[in-house]
C-alpha positions as CSV (number, residue, x, y, z in Angstrom):
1,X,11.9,8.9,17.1
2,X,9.5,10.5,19.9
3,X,5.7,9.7,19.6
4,X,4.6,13.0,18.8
5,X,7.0,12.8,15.8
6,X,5.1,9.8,14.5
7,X,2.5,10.0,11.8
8,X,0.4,8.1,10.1
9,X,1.7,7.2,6.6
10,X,5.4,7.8,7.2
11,X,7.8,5.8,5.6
12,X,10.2,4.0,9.0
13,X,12.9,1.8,9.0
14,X,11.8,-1.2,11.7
15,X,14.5,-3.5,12.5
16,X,16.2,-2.6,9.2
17,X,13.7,-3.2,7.4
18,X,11.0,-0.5,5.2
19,X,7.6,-0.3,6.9
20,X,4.8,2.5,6.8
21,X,3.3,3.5,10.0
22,X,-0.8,2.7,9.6
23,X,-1.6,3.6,12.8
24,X,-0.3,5.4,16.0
25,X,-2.1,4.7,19.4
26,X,-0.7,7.3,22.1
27,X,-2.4,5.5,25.0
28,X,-0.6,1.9,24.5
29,X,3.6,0.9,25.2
30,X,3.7,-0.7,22.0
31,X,1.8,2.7,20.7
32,X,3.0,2.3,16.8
33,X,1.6,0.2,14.5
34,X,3.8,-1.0,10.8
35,X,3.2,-2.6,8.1
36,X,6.1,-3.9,5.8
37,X,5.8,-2.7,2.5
38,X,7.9,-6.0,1.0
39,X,4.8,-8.4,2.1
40,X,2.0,-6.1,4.0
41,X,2.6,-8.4,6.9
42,X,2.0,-6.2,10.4
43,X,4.1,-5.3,13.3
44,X,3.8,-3.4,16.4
45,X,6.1,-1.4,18.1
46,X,6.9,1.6,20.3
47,X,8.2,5.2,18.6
48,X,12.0,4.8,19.8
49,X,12.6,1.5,17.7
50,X,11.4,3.1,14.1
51,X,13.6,5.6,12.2
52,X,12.0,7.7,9.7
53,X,12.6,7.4,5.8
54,X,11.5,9.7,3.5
55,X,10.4,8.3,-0.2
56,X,12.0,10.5,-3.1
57,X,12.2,10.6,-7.3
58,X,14.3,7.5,-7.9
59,X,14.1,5.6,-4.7
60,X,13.1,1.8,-5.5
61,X,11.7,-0.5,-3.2
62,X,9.7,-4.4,-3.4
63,X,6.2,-3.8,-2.1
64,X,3.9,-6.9,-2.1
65,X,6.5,-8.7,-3.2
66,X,7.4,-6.5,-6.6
67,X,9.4,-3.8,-7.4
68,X,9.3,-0.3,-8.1
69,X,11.0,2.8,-8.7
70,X,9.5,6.2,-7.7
71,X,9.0,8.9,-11.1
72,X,7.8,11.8,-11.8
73,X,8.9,12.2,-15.2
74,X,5.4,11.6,-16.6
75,X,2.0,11.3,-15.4
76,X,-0.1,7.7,-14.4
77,X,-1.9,5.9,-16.8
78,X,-4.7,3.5,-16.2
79,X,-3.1,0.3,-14.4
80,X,-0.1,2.5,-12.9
81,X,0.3,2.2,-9.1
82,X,1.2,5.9,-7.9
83,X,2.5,7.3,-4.0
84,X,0.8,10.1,-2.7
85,X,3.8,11.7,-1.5
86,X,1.8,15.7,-1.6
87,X,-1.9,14.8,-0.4
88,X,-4.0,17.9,-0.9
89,X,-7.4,15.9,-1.4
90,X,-10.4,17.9,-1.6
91,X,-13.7,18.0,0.5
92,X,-15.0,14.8,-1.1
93,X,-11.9,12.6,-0.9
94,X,-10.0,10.8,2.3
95,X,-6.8,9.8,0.9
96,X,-3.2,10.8,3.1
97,X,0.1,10.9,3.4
98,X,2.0,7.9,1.4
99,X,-1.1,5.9,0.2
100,X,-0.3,3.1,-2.5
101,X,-3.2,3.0,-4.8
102,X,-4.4,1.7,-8.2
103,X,-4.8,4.2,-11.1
104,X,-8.5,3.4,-12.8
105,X,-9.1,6.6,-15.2
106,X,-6.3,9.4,-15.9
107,X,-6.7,12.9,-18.2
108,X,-4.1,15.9,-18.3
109,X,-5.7,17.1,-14.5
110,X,-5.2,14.2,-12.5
111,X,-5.9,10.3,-12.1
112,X,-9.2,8.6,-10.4
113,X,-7.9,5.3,-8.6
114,X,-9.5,2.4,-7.7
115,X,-10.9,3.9,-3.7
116,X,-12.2,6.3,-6.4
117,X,-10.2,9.4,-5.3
118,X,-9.0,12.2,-7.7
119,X,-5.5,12.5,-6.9
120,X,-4.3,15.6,-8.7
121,X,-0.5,15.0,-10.9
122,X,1.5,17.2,-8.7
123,X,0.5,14.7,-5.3
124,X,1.9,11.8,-6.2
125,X,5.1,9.6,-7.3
126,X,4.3,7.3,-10.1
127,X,5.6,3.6,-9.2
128,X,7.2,2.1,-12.2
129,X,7.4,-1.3,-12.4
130,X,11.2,-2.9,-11.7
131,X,14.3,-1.5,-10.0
132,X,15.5,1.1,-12.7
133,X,19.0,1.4,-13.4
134,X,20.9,4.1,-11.2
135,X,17.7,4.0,-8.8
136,X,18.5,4.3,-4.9
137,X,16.9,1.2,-3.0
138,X,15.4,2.0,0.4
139,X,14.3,-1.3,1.5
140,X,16.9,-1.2,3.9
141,X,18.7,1.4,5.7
142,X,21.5,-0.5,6.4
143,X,22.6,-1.9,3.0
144,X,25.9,-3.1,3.8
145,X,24.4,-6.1,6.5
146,X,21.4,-6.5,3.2
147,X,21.7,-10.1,1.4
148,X,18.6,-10.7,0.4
149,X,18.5,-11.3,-3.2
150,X,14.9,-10.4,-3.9
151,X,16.2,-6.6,-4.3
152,X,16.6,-7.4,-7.6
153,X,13.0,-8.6,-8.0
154,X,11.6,-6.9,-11.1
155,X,7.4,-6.1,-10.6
156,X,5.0,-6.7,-14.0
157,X,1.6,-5.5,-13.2
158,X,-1.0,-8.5,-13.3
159,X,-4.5,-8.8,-13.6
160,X,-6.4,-8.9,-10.2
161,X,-5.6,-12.0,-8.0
162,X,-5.8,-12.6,-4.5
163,X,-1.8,-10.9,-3.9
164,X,-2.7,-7.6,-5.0
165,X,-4.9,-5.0,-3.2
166,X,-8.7,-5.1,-3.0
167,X,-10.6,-3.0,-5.0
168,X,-14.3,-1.9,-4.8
169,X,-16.6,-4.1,-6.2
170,X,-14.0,-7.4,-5.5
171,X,-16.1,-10.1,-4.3
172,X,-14.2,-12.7,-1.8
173,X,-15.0,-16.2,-0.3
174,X,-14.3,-16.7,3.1
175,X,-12.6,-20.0,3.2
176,X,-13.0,-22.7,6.1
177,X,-16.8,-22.2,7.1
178,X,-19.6,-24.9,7.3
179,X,-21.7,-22.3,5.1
180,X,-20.6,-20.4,2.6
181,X,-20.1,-16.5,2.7
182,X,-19.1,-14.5,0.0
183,X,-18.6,-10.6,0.4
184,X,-18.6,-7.7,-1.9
185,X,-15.6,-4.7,-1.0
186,X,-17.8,-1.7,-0.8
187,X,-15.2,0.5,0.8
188,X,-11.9,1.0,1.5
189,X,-10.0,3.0,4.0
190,X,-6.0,3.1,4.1
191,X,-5.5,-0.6,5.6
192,X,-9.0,-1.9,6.2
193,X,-11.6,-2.7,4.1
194,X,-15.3,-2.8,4.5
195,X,-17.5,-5.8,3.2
196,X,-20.8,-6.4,2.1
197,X,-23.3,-7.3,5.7
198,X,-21.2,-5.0,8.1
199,X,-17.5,-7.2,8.0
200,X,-14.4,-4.9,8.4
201,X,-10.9,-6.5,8.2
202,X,-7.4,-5.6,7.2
203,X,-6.4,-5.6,3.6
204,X,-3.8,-8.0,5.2
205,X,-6.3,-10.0,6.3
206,X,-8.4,-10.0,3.4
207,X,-5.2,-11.0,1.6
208,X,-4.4,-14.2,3.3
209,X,-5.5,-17.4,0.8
210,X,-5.8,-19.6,3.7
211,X,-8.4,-17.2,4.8
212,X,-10.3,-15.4,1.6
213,X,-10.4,-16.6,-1.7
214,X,-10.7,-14.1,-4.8
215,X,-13.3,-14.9,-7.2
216,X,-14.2,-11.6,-9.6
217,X,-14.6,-7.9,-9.6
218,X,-18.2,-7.2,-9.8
219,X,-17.8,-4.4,-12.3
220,X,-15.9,-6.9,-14.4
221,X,-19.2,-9.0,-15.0
């Protein structure tokens, strides 16, 4: 691809492999930066060496290391993760193109997720849980070289832990300090999350157990 055709939140291929473009920085060689949906690890890379992929109704694919097949044969429920594949947010909301996020509160107009955006039911994919039957897997573009048995992975929704994405009001340990600090999530912007006393990290980061250790959700208590 060219760099001007490049947007953040597309779905690429990167060395055969599905990733989602989280940022693009015109002014570096290695200008686009990746993050594979399989295990939310991060990669950069230059525009000529990712090959766009386009999620549709149906398509399956392991992200965080469970899978799920795109519907949108009926709306999220509460505990549903859903793709913004349409993103028409309103004044008040900062979601975009291809955002994973965690359904809180749903009604007949549209879902609240856990960011708290109102994501109407015509701008998203819902994410079902395991590969369906007859479902189109796009974790890699070249299937034929794929032997990775983890594409039969089926995903089950769990309760928070410290492999799943942050949500407002998490509260994390930071491990491997002489004194402890502990850190509320207070907001959350595609792949970085703000903290409690001004810290700002990667969800990736956040994510790493030999780093951060999950101990509640605040608005659990």
């Amino acid at each position: 691809m060219k760099l001007y055709q490049v947007r953040k939140g597309q779905f690429v291929y990167f060395n055969n492999e599905l990733h989602k473009v989280y940022g693009v920085k015109p002014m570096y060689k290695l200008s686009v930066h990746l993050i594979k949906l399989r295990d939310l690890t991060q990669q950069i890379t230059n525009a000529a060496s990712v090959e766009k992929c386009k999620p549709m109704e149906y398509d399956s694919f392991i992200f965080n290391h469970k899978a799920y097949t795109l519907r949108k044969d009926r709306n999220a429920e509460a505990g549903d993760y859903i793709l913004i594949n349409n993103p028409m947010p309103d004044s008040l909301d900062t979601y975009s193109l291809n955002e994973i996020e965690l359904v809180e509160t749903a009604d007949n107009k549209g879902v609240i997720t856990s960011n708290s955006h109102g994501v109407k039911h015509n701008e998203y994919l819902l994410m079902v849980p395991g590969r369906a039957a007859g479902s189109n897997p796009i974790d890699y573009k070249d299937k034929a070289n794929d032997e990775d048995e983890s594409l039969n992975d089926i995903g089950i929704l769990g309760l928070p832990s410290s492999d799943q994405l942050p949500s407002l009001g998490d509260i994390y340990k930071k491990k491997g300090n002489d004194s402890v600090v502990e850190a509320m999530v207070v907001a959350i912007s595609d792949q970085t999350v703000y903290l409690g006393g001004g810290l700002e990290i990667t969800q990736v980061e956040l994510m790493n157990t030999e780093k951060w250790e999950f101990l509640y959700n605040l608005l659990d208590k």
